[in-house]
N, C-alpha and C positions, 0 to 999 in steps of 0.2 A: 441525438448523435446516432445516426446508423452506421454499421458495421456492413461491412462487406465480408464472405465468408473467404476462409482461405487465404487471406493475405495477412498472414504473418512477418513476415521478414522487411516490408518494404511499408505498406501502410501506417498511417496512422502513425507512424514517428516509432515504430514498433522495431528498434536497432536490434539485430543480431550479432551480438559480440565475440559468438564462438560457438561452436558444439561440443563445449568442457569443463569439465568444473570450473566454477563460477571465478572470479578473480580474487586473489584472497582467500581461496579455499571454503569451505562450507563454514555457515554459524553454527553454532551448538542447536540450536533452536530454531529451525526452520517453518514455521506452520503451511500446511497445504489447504487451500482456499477450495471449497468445493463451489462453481459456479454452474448457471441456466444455461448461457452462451457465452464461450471462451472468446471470439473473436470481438464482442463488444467488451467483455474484463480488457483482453487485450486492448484496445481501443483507447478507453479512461487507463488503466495502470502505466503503459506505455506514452503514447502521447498526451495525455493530460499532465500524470503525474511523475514523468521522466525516468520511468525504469526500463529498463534493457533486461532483451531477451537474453542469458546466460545459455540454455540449450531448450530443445524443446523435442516432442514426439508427436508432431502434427496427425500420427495416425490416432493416439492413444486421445487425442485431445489437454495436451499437458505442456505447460512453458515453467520454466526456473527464471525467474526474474530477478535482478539484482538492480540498487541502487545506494552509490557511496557506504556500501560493507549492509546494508540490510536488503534482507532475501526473504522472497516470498514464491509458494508454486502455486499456480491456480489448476485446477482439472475442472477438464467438463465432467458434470453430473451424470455416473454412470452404476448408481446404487452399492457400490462396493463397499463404499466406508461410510453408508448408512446407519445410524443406531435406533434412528427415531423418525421420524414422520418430519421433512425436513422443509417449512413455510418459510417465507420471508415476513422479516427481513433477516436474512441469513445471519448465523454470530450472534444472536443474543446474547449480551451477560458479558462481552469481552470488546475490546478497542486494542489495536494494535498499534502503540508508539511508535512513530518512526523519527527517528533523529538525522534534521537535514539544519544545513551551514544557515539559512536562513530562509524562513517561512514567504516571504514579501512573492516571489518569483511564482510559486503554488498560486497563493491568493489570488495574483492577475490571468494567470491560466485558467484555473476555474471561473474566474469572473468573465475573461472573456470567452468562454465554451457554456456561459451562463448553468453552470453546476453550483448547486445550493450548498452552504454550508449547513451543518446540521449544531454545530454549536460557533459563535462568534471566536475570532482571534482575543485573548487574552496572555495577560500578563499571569504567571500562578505563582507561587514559592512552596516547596513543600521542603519538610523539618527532615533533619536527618542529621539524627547527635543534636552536638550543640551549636549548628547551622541550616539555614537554608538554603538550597538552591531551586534554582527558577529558570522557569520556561515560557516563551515568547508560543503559544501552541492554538491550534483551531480543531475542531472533528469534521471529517465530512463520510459521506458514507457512500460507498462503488456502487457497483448498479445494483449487485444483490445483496444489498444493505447492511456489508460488514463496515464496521465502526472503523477510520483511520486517523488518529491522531498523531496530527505532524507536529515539532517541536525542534523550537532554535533555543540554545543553549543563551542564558541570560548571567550565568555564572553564580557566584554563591557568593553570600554575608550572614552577618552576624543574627542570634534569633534576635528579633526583637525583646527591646527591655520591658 
């Protein structure tokens, strides 16, 4: 998948929704993605995996992206919020959950952009109290190999007896 540089706003399915806080106001918890090349993040975030630009500083190398309430900013790599010595694949140690209405739509975009999953679609349930609830979820990983796990809501039942 090449990038073309500079085309933010119109490429790559890369919508700009505004120049303002995001719709819905900010989450509590925003992570900022340090990436190689922002215009190829852009690229897959955008057109592969359907986020909108929310605003962005083409000078600084920085976009706020939103999709259905969760929000992510990517920066180009610019040493500032370095702590350590920083290889790929970028994110070790961490997967970032995104909760989307249904996983299927993902699956065929990356399949046909031929993007590898890095763990298969499954079915999970995980315990909480005296119930579970489950997720319809897959991993795959951006170009500088942060972990994203998508998940459609399979709703909850009883723990097993």
């Amino acid at each position: 998948m090449a990038a073309r540089k500079g085309c933010w706003r119109s490429c790559f399915g890369c919508k700009l929704v505004g120049e303002a806080i995001p719709s819905g106001g900010f989450a509590a918890l925003v992570p900022e993605l340090e990436v190689e090349e922002l215009d190829v993040s852009l690229d897959f975030w955008c057109a592969v995996l359907g986020f909108q630009i929310a605003y962005q500083r083409p000078e600084k190398g920085f976009a706020f992206l939103q999709r259905d309430g969760a929000q992510v900013m990517l920066c180009q790599r610019n040493g500032i919020w370095d702590t350590a010595l920083l290889e790929r694949p970028f994110g070790r140690g961490i997967n970032f959950e995104i909760r989307v209405e249904s996983v299927a739509p993902l699956l065929g975009v990356l399949a046909a952009n031929g993007w590898p999953l890095f763990r298969p679609i499954e079915d999970a349930w995980y315990r909480i109290g005296a119930e579970e609830t489950g997720n319809r979820q897959f991993l795959v990983q951006d170009p500088d190999g942060y972990l994203l796990r998508f998940t459609e809501n399979l709703g909850r039942r009883p723990l097993p007896q």
